[in-house]
PABA-95201 format. One record per atom (N, C-alpha, C): residue in three letters; x, y, z. Coordinates in pm, whole numbers, padded with zeros to 5 digits, always signed. Example, Ala and Ser with C-alpha at 12.3 -4.5 7.8 and 13.67 -1.06 7.14 Angstrom:
residues 2
Ala+01319-00569+00780Ala+01230-00450+00780Ala+01320-00330+00780Ser+01285-00225+00708Ser+01367-00106+00714Ser+01290+00003+00787
***
This chain:
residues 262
Unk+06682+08979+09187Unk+06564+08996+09104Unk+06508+08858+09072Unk+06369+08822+09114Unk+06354+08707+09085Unk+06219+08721+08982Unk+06192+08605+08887Unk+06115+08608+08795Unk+05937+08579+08822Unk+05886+08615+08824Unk+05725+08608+08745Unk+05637+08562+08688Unk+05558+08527+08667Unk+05455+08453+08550Unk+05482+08540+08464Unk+05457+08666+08528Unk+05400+08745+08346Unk+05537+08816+08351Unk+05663+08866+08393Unk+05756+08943+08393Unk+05857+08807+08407Unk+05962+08923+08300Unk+06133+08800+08338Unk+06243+08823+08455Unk+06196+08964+08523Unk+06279+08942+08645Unk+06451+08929+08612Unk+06505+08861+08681Unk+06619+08860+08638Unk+06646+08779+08548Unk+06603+08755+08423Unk+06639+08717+08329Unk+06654+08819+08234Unk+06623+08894+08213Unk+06641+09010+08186Unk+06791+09052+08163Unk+06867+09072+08324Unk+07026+09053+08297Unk+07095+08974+08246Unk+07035+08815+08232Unk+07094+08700+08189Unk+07062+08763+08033Unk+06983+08802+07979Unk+06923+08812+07843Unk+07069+08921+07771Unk+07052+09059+07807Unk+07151+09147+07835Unk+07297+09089+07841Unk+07373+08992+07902Unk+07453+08978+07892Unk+07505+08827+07860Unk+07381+08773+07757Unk+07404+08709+07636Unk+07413+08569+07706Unk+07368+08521+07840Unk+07415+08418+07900Unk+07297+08324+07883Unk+07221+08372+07778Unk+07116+08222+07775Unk+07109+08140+07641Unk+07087+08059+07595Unk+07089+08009+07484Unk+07016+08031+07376Unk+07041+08027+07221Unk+06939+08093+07121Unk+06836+08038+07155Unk+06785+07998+07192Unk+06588+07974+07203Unk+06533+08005+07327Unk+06608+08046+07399Unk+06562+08164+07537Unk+06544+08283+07515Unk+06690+08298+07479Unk+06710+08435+07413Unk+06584+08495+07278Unk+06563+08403+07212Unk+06440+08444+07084Unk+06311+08444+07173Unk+06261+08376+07265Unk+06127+08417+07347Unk+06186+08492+07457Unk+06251+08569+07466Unk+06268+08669+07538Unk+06266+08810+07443Unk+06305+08798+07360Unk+06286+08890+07244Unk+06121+08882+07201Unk+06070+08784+07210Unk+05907+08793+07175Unk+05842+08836+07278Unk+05875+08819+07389Unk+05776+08842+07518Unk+05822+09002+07512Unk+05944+09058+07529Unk+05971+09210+07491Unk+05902+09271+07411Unk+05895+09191+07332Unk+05805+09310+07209Unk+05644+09313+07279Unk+05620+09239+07325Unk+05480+09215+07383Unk+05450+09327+07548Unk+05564+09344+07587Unk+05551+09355+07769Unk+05658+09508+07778Unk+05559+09612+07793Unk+05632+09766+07813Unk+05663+09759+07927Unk+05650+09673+08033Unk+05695+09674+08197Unk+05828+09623+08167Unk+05806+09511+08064Unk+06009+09392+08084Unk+06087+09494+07982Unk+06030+09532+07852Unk+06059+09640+07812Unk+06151+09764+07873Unk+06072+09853+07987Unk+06109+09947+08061Unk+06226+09904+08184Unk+06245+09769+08192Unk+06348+09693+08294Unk+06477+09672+08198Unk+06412+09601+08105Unk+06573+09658+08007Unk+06612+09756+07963Unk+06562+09858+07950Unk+06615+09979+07929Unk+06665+10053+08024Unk+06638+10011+08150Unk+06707+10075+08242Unk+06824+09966+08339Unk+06857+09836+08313Unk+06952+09771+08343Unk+07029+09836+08257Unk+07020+09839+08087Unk+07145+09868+08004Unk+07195+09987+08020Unk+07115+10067+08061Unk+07131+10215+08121Unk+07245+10213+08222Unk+07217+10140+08336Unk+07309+10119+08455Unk+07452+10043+08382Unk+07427+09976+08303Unk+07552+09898+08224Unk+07641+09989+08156Unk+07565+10061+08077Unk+07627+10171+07970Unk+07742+10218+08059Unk+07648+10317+08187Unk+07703+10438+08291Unk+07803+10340+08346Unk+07813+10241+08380Unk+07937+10124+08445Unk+08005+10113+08391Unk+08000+10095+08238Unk+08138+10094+08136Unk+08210+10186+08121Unk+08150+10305+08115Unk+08181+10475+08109Unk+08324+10483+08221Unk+08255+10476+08349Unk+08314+10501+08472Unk+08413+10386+08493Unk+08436+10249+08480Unk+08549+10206+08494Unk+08587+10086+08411Unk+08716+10015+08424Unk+08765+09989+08333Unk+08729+09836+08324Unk+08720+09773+08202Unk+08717+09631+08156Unk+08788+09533+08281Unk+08704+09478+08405Unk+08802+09375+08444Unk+08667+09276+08528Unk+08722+09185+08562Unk+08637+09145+08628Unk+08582+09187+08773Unk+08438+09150+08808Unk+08416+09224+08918Unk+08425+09153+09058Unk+08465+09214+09183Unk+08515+09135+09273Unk+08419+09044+09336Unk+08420+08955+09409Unk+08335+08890+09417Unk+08231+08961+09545Unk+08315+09060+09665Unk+08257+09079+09712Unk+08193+09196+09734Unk+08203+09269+09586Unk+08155+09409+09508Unk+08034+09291+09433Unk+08022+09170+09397Unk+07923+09072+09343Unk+07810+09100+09402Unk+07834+09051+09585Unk+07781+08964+09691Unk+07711+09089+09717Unk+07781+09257+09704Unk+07710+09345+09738Unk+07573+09413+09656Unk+07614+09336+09510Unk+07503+09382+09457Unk+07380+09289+09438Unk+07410+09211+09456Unk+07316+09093+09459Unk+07225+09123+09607Unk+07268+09157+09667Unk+07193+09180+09809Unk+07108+09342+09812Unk+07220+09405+09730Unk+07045+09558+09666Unk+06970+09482+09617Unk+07022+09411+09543Unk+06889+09388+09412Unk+06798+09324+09460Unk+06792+09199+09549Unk+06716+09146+09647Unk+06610+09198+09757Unk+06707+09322+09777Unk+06617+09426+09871Unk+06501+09464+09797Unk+06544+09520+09652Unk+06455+09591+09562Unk+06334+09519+09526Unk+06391+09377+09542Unk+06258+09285+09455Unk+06145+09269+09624Unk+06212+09258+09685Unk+06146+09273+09831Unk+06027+09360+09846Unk+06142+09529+09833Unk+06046+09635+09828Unk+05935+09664+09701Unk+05986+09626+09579Unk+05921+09591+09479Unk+05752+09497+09506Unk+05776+09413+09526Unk+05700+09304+09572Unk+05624+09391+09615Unk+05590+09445+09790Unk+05532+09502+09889Unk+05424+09625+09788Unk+05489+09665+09671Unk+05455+09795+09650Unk+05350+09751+09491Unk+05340+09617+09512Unk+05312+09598+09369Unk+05387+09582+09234Unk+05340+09555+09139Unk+05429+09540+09022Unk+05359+09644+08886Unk+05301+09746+08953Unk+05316+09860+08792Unk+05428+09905+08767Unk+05409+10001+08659Unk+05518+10060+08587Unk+05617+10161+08660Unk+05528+10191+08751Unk+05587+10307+08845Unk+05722+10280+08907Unk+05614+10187+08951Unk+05702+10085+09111Unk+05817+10010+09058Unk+05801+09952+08977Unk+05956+09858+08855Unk+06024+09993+08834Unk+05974+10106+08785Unk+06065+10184+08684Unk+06172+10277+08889Unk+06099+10276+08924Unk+06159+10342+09080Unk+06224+10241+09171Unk+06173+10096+09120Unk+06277+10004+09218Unk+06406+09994+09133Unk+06397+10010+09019Unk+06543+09970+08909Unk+06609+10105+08910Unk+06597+10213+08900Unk+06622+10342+08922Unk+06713+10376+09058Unk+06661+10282+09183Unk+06704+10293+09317Unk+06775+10230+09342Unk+06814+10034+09222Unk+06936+09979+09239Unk+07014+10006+09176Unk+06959+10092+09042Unk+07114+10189+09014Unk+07140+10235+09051Unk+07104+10325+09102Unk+07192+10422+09224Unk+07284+10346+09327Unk+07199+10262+09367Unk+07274+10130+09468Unk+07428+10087+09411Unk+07377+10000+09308Unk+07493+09974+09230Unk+07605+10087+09167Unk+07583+10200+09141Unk+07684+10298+09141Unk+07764+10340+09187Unk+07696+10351+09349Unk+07742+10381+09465Unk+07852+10290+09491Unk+07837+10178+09511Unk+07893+10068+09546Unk+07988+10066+09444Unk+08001+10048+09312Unk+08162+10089+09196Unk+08185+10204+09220Unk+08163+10318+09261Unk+08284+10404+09309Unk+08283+10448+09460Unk+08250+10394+09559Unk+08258+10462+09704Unk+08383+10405+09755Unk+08493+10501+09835Unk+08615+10426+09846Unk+08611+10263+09918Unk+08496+10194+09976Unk+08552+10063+10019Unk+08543+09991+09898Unk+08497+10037+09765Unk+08517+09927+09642Unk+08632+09958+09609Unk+08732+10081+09631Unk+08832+10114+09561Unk+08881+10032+09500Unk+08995+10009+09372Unk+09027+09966+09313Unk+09177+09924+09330Unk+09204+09774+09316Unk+09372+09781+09349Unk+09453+09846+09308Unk+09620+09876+09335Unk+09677+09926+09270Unk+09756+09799+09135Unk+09835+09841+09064Unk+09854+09713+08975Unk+09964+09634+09049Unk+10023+09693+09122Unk+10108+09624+09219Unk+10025+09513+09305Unk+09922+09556+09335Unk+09882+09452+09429Unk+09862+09302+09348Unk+09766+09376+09184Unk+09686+09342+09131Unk+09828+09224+09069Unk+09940+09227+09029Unk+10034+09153+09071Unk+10090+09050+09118Unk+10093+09138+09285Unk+10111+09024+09363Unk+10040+08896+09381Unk+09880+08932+09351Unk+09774+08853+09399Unk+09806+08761+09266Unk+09856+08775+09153Unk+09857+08710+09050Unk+09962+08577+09120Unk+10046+08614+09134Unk+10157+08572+09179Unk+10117+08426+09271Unk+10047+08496+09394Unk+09975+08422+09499Unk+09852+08312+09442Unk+09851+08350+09349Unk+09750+08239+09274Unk+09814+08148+09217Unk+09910+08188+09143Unk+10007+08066+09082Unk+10067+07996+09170Unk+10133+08037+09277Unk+10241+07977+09355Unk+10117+07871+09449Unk+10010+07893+09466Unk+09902+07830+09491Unk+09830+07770+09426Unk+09825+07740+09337Unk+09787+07648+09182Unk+09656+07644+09141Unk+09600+07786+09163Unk+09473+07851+09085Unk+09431+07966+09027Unk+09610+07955+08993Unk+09620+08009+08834Unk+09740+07916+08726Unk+09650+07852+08678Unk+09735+07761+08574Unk+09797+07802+08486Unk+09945+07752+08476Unk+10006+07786+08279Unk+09882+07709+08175Unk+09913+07784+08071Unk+09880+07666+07958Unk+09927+07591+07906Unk+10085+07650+07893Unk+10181+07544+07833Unk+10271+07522+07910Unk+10355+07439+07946Unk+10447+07385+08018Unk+10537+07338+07921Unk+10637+07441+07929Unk+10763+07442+07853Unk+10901+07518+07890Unk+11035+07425+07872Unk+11178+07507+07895Unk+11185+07586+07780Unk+11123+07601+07648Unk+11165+07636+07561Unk+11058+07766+07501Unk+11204+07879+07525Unk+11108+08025+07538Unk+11071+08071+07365Unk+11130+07982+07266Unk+11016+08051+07165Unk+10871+07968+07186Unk+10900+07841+07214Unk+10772+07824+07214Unk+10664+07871+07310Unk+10659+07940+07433Unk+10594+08055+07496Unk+10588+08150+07412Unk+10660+08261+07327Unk+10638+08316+07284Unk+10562+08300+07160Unk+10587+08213+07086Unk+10471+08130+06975Unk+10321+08120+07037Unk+10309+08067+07150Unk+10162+08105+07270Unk+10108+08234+07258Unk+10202+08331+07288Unk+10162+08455+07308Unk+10085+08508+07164Unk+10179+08486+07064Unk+10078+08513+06926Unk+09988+08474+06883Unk+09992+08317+06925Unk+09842+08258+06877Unk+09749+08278+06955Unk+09815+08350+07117Unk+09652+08405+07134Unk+09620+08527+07146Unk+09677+08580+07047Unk+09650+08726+07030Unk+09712+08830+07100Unk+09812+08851+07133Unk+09888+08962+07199Unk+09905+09056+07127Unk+09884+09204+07187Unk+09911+09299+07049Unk+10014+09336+07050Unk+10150+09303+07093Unk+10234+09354+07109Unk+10350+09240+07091Unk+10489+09307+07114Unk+10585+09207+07075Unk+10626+09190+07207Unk+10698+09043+07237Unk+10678+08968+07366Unk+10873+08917+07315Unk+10933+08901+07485Unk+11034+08797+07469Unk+11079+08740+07600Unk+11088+08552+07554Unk+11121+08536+07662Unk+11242+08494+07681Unk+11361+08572+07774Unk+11470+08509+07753Unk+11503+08368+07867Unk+11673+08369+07825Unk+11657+08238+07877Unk+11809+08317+07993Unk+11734+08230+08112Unk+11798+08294+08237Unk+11858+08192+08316Unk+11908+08070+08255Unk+11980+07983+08302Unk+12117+07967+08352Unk+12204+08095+08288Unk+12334+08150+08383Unk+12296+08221+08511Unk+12142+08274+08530Unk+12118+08305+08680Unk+12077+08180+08763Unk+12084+08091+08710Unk+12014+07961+08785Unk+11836+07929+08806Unk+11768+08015+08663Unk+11642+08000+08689Unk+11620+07960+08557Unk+11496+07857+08548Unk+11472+07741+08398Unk+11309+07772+08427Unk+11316+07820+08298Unk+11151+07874+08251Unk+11083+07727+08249Unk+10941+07760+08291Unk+10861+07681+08344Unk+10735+07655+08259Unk+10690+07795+08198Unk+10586+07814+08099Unk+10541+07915+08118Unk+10429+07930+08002Unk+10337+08068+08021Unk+10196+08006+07976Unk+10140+08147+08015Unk+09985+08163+07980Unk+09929+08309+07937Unk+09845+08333+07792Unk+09813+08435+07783Unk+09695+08463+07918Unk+09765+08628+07921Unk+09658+08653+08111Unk+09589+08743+08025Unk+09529+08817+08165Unk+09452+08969+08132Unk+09507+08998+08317Unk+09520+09134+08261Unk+09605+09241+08401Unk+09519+09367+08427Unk+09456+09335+08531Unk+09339+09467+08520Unk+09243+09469+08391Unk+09227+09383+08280Unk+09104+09405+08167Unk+09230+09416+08048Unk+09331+09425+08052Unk+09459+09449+07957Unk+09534+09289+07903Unk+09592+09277+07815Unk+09648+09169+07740Unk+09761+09136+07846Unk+09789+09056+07846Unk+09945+09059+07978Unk+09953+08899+07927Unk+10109+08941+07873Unk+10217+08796+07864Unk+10242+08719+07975Unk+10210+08616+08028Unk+10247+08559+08198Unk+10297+08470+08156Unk+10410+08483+08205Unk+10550+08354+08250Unk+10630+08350+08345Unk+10674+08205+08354Unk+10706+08179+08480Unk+10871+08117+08486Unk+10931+08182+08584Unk+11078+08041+08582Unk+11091+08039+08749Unk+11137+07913+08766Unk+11160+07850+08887Unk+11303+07853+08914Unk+11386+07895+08974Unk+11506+07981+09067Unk+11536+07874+09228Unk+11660+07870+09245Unk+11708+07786+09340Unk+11623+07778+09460Unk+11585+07705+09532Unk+11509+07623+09648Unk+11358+07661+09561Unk+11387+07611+09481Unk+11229+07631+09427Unk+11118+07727+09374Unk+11211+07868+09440Unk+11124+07973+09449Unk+11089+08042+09328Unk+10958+08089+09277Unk+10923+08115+09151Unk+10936+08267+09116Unk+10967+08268+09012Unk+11020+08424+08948Unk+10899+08458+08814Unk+10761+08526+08861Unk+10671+08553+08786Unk+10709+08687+08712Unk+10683+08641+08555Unk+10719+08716+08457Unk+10620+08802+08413Unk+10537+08965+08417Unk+10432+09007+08303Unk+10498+09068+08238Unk+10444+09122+08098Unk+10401+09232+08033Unk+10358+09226+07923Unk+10233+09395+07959Unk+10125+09481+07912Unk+10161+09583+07860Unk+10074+09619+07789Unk+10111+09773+07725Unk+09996+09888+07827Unk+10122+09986+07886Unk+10119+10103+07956Unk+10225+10156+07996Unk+10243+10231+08091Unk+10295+10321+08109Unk+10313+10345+08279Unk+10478+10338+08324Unk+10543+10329+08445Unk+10433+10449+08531Unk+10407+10532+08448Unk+10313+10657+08508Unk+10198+10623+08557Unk+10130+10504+08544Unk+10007+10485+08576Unk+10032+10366+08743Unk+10176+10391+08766Unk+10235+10294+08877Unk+10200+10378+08996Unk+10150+10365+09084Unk+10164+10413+09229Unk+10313+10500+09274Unk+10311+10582+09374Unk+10485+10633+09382Unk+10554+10511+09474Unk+10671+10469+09412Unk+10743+10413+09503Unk+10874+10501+09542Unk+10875+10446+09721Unk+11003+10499+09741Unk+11110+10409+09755Unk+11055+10359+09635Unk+11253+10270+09573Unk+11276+10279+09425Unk+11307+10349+09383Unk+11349+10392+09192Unk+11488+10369+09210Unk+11529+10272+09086Unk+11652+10304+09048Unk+11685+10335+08901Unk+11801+10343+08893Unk+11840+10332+08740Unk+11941+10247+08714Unk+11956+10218+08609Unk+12049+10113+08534Unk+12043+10122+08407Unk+12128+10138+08310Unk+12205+10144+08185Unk+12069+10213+08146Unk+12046+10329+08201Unk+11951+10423+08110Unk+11833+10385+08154Unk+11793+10271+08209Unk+11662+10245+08210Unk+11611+10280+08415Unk+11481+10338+08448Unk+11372+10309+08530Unk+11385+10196+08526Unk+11395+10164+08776Unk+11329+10067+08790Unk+11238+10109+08884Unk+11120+10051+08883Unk+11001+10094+08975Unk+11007+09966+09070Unk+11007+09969+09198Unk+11009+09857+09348Unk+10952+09881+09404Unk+10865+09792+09453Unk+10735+09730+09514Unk+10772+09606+09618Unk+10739+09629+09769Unk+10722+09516+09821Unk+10603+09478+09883Unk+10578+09377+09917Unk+10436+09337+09941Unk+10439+09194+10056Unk+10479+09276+10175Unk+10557+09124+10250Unk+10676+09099+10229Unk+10672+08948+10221Unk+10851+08834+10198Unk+10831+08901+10009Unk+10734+08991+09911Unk+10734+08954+09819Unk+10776+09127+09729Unk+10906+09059+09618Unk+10927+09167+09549Unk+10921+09175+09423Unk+10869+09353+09370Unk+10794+09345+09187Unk+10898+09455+09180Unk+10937+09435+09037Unk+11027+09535+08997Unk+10967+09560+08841Unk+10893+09681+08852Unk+10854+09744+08730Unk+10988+09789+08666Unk+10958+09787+08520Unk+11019+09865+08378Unk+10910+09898+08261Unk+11021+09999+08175Unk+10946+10008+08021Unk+11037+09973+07953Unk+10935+09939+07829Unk+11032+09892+07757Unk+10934+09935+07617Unk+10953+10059+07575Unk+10867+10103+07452Unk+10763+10154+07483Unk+10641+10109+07471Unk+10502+10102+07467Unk+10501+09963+07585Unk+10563+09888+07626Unk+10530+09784+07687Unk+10590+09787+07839Unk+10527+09779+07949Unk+10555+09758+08044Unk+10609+09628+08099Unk+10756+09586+08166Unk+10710+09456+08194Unk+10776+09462+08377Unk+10752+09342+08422Unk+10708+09351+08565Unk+10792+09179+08638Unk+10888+09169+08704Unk+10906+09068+08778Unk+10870+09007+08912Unk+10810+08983+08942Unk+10760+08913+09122Unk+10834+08814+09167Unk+10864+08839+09281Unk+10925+08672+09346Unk+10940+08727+09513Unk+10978+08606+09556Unk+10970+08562+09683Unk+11127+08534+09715Unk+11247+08545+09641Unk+11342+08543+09654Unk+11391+08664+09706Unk+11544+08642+09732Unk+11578+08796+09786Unk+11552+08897+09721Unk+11557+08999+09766Unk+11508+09127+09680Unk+11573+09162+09597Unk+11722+09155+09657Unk+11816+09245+09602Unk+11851+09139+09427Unk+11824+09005+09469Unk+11871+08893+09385Unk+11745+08956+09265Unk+11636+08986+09297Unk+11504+09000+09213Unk+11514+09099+09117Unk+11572+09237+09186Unk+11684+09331+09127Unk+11766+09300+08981Unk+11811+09249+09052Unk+11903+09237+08955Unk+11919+09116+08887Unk+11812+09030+08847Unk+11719+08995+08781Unk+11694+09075+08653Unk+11578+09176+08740Unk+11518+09262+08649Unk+11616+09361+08550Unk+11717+09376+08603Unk+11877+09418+08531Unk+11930+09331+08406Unk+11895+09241+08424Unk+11987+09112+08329Unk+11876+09096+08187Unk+11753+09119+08244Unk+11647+09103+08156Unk+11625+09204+08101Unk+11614+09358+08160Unk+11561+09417+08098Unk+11664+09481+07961Unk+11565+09540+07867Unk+11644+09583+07710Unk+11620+09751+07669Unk+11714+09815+07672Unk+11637+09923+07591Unk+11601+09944+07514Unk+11491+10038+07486Unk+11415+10034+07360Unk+11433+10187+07339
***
């Protein structure tokens, strides 16, 4: 959507999702009150926004679910253009990239990861160093002191796993799918990293695996993903989740030593 003399075009979305500064934002609010065409464009972006929030959940959007909407909307200002700029023609080109854009958040090639993947890829970002700790620390209250000051709603612990031969590294408050997620890390013999979450949900919202075990009362949910293994648990209201690149069976039972019943 590109902008106009007399219309804001895509500023409009920038306006909507608060990304311009107070004195843009206040003559964009004056030119609105003035203009039933920019008027009738925001009411039907927030429209498409509303129906988007409805249908799926708080996370960020992929980049190449981005790339796809940016290229309707382009079309629209195209066909837009060709057809003139009355009320008609705006209110039927924005009407037609919602639909566009709808289509595109739920048709199965946007499908949505599973949290396993959503996981792994976490994993693959850290071990690749674009996903940073915040704090860099051996010392697990002070990660967990992190976790409160930045707001976790839940109760967090990190133990200390140095009779397995792995020395905590640090954490960072995450987000896991749009959700609060504790992320920490410990580093385990030849280097290999042992990524720590947990969120509040529920083993039920896990994909089926065909590897469950049990141990002292507790669900384990197993996931591989390549050389790479996640071993879901609960623990209350809180889910928590181990990844690594170490042996499996070692990752296991890991997730054995750590986990607590609740």
């Amino acid at each position: 959507m590109t902008d106009n003399p007399s219309h804001l075009g895509a500023t409009l979305q920038d306006f909507l999702d608060e990304r311009l500064d107070a004195a843009r934002q206040a003559e964009v609010r004056t030119h609105l009150a003035e203009c039933p065409q920019c008027r009738s464009e925001v009411a039907t972006l927030q429209w498409v926004r509303d129906v988007a929030l409805k249908q799926l959940p708080v996370e960020d959007v992929p980049p190449a679910l981005a790339a796809r909407v940016a290229a309707a909307l382009d079309v629209t200002d195209k066909q837009t253009a060709r057809r003139g700029r009355g009320r008609r023609a705006v209110a039927a080109a924005l009407l037609a990239t919602a639909a566009v854009v709808l289509l595109l958040l739920v048709s199965p090639s946007g499908a949505r990861d599973t949290l396993p993947d959503v996981v792994a890829r976490d994993f693959a970002a850290y071990r690749d160093g674009t996903l940073p700790l915040t704090l860099h620390t051996s010392d697990g209250a002070a990660v967990e002191r992190l976790f409160v000051a930045g707001g976790a709603p839940f109760a967090m612990r990190v133990f200390d796993l140095g009779m397995m031969q792995y020395q905590l590294v640090g954490g960072r408050v995450h987000r896991l799918r749009g959700r609060p997620s504790a992320l920490f890390v410990y580093r385990g013999p030849g280097g290999r990293n042992l990524v720590c979450q947990m969120y509040e949900g529920q083993l039920a919202d896990l994909p089926r695996s065909d590897d469950v075990r049990e141990h002292n009362g507790i669900t384990f949910q197993v996931y591989r993903a390549g050389a790479l293994t996640l071993v879901f648990w609960q623990e209350g209201t809180v889910v928590c989740v181990l990844a690594s690149d170490a042996d499996a069976e070692a990752v296991i039972q890991l997730a054995y030593a750590k986990a607590v019943k609740v």
